[in-house]
Structures are given as C-alpha cells and as structure tokens.
TISE-155573 format. One line per field, with one value per residue (C-alpha): z, y, x negated. Coordinates in Angstrom, 2 decimals. Layout:
N
zz [Z,...] $
yy [Y,...] $
xx [X,...] $
//
This chain:
388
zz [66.52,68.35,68.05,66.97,70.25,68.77,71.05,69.41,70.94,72.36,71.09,73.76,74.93,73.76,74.45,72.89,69.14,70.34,71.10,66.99,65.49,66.56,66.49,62.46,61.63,63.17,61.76,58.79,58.74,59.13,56.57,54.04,55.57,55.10,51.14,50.30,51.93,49.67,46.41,47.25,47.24,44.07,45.98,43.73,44.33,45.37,48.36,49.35,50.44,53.37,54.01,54.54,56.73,59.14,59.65,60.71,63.20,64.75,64.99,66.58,69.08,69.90,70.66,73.13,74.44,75.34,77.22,78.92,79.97,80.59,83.76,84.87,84.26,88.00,89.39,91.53,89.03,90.20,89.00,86.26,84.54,85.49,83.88,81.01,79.95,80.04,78.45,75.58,75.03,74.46,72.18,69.88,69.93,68.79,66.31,64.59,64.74,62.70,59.96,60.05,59.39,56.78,55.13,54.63,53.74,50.88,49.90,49.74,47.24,49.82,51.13,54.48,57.57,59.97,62.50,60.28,59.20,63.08,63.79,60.74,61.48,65.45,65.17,63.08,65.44,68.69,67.07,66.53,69.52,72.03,70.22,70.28,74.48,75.22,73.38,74.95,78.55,77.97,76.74,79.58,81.89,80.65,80.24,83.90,85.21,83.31,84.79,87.98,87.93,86.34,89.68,91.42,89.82,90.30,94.08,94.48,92.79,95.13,97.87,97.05,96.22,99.36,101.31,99.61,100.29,104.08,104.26,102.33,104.73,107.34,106.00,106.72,110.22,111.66,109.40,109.92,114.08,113.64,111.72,113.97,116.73,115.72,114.00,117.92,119.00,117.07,117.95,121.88,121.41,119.23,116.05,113.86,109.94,110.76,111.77,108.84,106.73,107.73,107.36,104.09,102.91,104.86,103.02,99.71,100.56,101.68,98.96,96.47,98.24,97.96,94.14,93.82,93.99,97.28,94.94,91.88,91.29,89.87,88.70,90.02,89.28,91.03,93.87,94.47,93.72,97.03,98.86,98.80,99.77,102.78,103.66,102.99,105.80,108.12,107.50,108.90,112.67,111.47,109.86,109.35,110.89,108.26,104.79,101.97,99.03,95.56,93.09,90.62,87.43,84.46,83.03,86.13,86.35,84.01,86.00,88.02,92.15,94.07,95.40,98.87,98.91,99.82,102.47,105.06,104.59,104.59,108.06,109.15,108.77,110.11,113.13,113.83,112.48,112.37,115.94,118.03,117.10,117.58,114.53,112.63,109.89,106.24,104.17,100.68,98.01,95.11,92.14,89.37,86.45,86.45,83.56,83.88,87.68,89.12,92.38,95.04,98.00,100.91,103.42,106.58,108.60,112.01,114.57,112.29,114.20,117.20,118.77,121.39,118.97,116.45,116.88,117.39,113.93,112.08,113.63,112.86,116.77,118.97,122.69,125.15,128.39,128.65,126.61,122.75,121.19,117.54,114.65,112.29,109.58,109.81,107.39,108.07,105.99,102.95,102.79,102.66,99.91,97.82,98.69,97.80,94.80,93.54,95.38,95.04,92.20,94.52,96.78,100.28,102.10,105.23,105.57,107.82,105.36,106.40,106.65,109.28,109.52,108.08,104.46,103.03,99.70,97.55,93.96,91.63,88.08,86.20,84.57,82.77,82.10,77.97,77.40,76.24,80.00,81.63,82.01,82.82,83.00,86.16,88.04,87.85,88.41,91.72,91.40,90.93,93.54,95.75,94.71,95.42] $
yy [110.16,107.34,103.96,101.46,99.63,96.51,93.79,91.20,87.56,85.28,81.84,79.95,82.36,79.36,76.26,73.92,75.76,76.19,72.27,71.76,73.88,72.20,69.04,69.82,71.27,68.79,65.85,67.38,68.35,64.73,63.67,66.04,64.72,61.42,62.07,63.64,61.15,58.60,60.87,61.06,57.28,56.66,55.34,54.72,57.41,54.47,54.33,57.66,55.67,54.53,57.76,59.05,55.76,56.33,59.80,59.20,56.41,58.37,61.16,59.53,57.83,61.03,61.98,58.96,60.01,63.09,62.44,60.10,63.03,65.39,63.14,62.83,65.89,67.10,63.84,63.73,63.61,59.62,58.80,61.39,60.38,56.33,56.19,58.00,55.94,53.19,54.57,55.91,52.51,50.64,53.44,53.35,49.81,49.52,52.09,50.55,47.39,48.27,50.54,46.59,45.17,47.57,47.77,43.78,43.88,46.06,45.27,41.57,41.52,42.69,40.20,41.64,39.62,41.42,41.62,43.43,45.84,46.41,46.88,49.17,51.66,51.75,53.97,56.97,56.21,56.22,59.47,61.14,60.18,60.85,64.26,64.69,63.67,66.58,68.58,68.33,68.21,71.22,73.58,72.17,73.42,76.39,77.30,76.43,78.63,81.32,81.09,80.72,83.80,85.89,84.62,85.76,89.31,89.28,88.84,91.50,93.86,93.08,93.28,96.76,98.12,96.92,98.91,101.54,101.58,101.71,103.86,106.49,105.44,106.45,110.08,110.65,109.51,112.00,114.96,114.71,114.45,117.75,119.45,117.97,118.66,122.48,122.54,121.81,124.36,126.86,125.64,125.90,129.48,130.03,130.96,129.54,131.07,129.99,126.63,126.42,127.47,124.52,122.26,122.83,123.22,119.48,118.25,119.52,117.95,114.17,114.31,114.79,111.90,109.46,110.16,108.87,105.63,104.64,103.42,106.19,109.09,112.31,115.68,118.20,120.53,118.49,117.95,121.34,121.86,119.67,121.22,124.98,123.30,121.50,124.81,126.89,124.47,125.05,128.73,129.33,128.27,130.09,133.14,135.13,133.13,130.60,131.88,129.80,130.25,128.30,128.04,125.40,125.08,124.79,122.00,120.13,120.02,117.16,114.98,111.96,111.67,109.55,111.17,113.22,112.73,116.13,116.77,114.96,117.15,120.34,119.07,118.15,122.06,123.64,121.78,121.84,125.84,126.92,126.42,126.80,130.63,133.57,134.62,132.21,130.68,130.76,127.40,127.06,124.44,124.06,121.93,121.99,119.25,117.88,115.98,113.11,113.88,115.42,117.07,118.75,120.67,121.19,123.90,126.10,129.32,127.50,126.54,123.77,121.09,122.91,122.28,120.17,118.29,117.39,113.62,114.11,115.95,113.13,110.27,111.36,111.27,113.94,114.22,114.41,114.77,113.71,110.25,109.60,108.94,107.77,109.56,107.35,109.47,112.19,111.36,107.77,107.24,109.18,106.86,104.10,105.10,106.42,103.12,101.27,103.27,103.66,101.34,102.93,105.02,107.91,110.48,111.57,113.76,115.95,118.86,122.46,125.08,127.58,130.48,128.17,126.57,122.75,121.33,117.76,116.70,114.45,113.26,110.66,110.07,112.51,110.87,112.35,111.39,111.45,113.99,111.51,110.24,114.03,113.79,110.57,109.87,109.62,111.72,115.55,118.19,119.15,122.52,121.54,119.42,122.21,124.03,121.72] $
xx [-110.64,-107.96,-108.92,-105.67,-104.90,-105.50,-107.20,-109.21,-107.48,-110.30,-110.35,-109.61,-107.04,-104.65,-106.30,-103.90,-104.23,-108.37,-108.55,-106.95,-108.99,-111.90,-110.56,-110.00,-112.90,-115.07,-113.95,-113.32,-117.21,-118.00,-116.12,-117.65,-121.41,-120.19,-118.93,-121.93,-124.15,-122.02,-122.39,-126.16,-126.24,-124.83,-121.71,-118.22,-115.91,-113.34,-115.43,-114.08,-111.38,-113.39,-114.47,-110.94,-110.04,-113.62,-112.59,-109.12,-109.93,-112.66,-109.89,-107.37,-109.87,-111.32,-107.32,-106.98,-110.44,-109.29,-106.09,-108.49,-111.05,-109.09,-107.69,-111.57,-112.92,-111.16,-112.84,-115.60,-119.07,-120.08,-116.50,-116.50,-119.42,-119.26,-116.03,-117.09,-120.21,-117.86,-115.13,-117.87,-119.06,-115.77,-114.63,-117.76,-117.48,-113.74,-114.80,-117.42,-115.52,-112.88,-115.00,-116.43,-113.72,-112.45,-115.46,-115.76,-111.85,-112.68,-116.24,-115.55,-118.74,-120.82,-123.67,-123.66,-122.35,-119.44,-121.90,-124.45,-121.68,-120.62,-124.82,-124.66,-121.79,-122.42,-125.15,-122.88,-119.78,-122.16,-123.33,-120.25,-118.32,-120.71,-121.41,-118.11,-117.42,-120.35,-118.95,-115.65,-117.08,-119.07,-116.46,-113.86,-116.68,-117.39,-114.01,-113.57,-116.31,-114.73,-111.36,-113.39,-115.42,-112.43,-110.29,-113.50,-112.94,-109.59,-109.64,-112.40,-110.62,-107.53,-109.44,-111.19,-107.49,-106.36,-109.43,-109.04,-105.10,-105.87,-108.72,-105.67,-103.26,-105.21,-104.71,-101.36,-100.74,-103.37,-102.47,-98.85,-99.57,-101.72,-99.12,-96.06,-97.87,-98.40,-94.64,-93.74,-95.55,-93.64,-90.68,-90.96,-92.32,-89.09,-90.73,-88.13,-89.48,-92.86,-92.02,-89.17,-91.93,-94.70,-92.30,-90.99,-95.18,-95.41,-92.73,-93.92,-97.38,-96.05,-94.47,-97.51,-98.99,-96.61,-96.32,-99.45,-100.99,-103.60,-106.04,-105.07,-107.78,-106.51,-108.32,-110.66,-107.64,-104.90,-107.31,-107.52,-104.10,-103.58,-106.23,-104.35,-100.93,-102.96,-104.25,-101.46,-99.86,-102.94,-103.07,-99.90,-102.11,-104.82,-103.82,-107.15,-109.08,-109.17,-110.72,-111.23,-113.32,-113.19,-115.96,-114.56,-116.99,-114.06,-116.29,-115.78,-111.43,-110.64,-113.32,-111.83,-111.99,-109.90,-106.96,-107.19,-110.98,-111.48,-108.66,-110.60,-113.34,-111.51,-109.83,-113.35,-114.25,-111.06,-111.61,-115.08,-115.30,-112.24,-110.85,-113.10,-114.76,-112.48,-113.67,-112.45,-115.36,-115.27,-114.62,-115.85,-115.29,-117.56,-117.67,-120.62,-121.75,-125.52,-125.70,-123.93,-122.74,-119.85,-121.43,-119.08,-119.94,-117.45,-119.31,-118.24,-119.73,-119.07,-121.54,-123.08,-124.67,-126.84,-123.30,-122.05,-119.62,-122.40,-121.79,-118.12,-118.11,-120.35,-118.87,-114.61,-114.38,-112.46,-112.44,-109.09,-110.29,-113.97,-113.01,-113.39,-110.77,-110.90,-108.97,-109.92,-110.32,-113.68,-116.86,-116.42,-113.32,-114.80,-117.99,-116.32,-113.82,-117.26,-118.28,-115.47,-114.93,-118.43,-121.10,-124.27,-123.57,-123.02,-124.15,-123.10,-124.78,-124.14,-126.75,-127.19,-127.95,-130.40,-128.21,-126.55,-123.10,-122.52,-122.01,-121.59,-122.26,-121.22,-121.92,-120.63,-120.39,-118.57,-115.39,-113.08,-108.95,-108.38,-105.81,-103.21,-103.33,-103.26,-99.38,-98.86,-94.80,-93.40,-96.14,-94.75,-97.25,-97.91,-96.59,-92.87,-93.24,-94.09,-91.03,-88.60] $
//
C-alpha cells in the first residue's frame, strides 16, 4: 500500500506567519480572560470597550518589544538580559499607564485615584508582558538550537559523504594500475585479442563506476553483477587458475551495500591465493539472511594465514623489493567504509577456516531498495553497459 507523499509543514518552518499566529492567538486569549473576568464581575458590557483598547495596546507594545529583542537576543547574556529587565519595566509601566488613563477617561464616576488605577492594572500588564518576553526568548532559543544541531547534522553528513567518496576513490587508481599494468604486458608479448579484449572489459567496468555515486549503495544483484565483469577482466591473467564460485541466497539480492564493497575483497583473494600457487585457488562469494542481517562471506583455497604475507594481506600492504609499499586499498579501506556507513551496527571479521585457506566476514543490516526505486532514471543496468 503507497503512502501519498505528502509532508506535514512544521510550524515554525515560516517564522514570520509562526510569530502571527501566536501573536493572535495570545492576545486574543487574554482578551477573552479579561471579558469573562468582566462578565463574572457583573461588569457593563460597555466596559468591553476597555477590554478591546487593553488588548490592543498590550499588542502593539509587545510588537515594539519584539523588534527590540530580536536586536538583543544575538547579544552577549549580561547585555541581553540587563537590557531586557529594563526594557520590561518601562514597557509595563507605559502600559499600565495608559489602561490608567483610559480607564479614568471613561469611568469618570469612579472614586479611584490615577495612581490607584496605575497600582491596579500593573500587576495584569506586568503579568502579561513578562509572560509574553519568556515566551518569546524561549522559542527564539529553541529555535536556534534547532537550526544549530540540524547545521550540526548537516556537516556530519557532508563529512561522512566526503570519506566515503575517498575511501571509493581509492578503488580505481590501484585497479586500473593492475589491469594497465597486465594490459602492457600483453601488449609487449604481442597478444593483441587478449589485450583488445581486457580493455574493452576495463572500459565496460570504469564505466559502471562512474555511473554511480561514491557515497550511492546498490544491490546484492548489481554487486555481483560488478564482481563477474571485475573478474572476467582478471581471468583473462588467470585463466584456470582463477575459479569462482557464487552462492547468492535470492532473499538476499534486493538488499542494499555500498557500491564496490566487495571488489576489494575479491582483489584481496586473487592476490594473496590466486598468484602465488600454480594451482591457482578457488574464490567463493556467499550471501545468506539472519533475521534482520544481511551476512556475506568472501573466502579463498590459498595459503590462508600460516603464510609469509599474513600481515601484508590484513594490513592492504604489498612488498617491491624488501620495502612496503602501501596500496591503500586491502581490508583497511572496507572497515572504514562499514564504519562510515554503519558505525557499530556491523560486523567484520577475517577468519582461517579449518579446512584451511582465508575468509572475511561481514554483516550489516539487511536493507532493501522499494521497487519503485529499482530502476532509478539515469542509472542503466549494468549489463548494457557492458555491451557497449
């Protein structure tokens, strides 16, 4: 069942319209308490007349009052609140003073001195003014927090996108120099169709990458998608050597990853199992729901980690000559993205099963895309892109 995409508006959304609202209903709440409280007293209804006249001073005081805070409310507090007392107290008194004065110009009957009438209606204006200047200091405030903690949001969620855009970019660079690097090797040893043939998969592949987004996520099934173009690319070194095995769960393809997680990984195993064993080693991907949680298993038949390059292979390093030298890609860059990505709602794991060789494991929560957002316009499927 679709929801209507209709937003409820928050109230202070516009301020302005927010600030008259109030404004009207609040005075025109203390009008009615003021009518009734006349009614109750067996008051004339010509009184109502005063009524009217105390409301609409006290409203267009509390106007004034609020040009006036809104120019000390980005003061420091000693001026803020100094001013504001004072402020207060001459308002309240040229309020009451002239619900005085138009009280004794209209009740000239009345045995009551000015000053008694001033003493008299000080107490309601005090009341409703300074009721009024809290009131109008605390929603400024809060408002302000709000705009500070959604700025606060705001620049963490820039500054995750922008992590998570390098931690992609770092993909790129040192798959394309493998790949390069191998495309040259063809070339010298003048094996033209193979080397026509990696290129054309590497240009398919760069392609899918730049289509989507650093930060963007995309299916199990496009994942994998990019996984057998990747190794399509790197079976072409391999030949036989490299064998790949998918167990995708069909529960598991409309679940959410972000995008190239699982290159890295794959990489991780063709080098470490792949390369260096005549044999070649077996890679298998494997993708299951528990509950709530998408887990996925990357695992090879290499040497595991009773070899020499078991801190090379957890670490991302590689060695040229005797010295590290820093991909900076590996394990590294994928706990950080799960990081970035997820916090600590995740798993990562690397482990040496018994039967030997060397798996890592990851879960995370299980997410899936609606179908109205499966084909998303201006992303084409991965498979046309290949045959382009």
């Amino acid at each position: 069942m679709r929801v209507l995409p209709i937003q409820p508006i928050p109230f202070f959304a516009n301020k302005d319209k927010a600030f008259w609202r109030l404004q009207t209903a609040g005075w025109a709440g203390a009008m009615l308490l003021r009518t009734m409280s006349m009614i109750a007293n067996n008051q004339p209804l010509t009184s109502l007349v005063l009524v009217l006249i105390q409301t609409i001073t006290g409203f267009s005081i509390s106007l004034v009052l609020s040009v006036i805070y809104r120019g000390l409310i980005a003061r420091r507090p000693i001026i803020t609140w100094g001013l504001t007392a004072v402020i207060l107290a001459f308002a309240v008194s040229l309020h009451a003073f002239i619900d005085a004065w138009v009280w004794s110009l209209w009740r000239t009957d009345s045995d009551a001195s000015f000053t008694q009438l001033f003493l008299g209606v000080l107490y309601i204006d005090a009341t409703l003014l300074g009721a009024w200047s809290a009131l109008y200091y605390a929603i400024n405030f809060y408002l302000q927090v709000e705009e500070q903690n959604d700025q606060l949001i705001r620049l963490e969620s820039q500054a995750t996108s922008a992590q998570l855009a390098m931690l992609r970019y770092q993909l790129n660079p040192h798959f394309l120099f493998n790949t390069l690097n191998s495309i040259s090797t063809l070339v010298l040893l003048k094996q033209t169709e193979p080397a026509n043939a990696m290129l054309s998969r590497l240009s398919s592949f760069l392609r899918y990458t730049l289509v989507n987004k650093p930060s963007a996520r995309v299916t199990v099934a496009q994942e994998v998608e990019t996984l057998k173009l990747y190794l399509d690319i790197e079976r072409m070194r391999f030949e036989e050597r490299l064998r790949t095995t998918f167990t995708i769960d069909p529960a598991t393809e409309k679940c959410l990853l972000p995008s190239l997680l699982l290159q890295p990984l794959v990489e991780n195993a063709i080098k470490y199992a792949v390369s260096p064993q005549e044999t070649g080693a077996e890679i298998t991907i494997a993708t299951q729901l528990i509950g709530p949680t998408l887990r996925i298993t990357v695992s090879d038949t290499g040497p595991g980690l009773q070899s020499a390059t078991t801190d090379n292979r957890l670490s991302g390093m590689t060695y040229d000559g005797g010295e590290p030298v820093s991909t900076g890609v590996g394990l590294s860059n994928i706990r950080d993205r799960l990081d970035q990505a997820y916090g600590e709602d995740h798993r990562f794991e690397t482990l040496e099963p018994v039967e030997g060789g060397f798996a890592v494991l990851i879960e995370m929560p299980a997410e899936r895309r609606d179908e109205a957002e499966e084909d998303l316009p201006g992303r084409p499927p991965l498979a046309a892109l290949a045959g382009r």
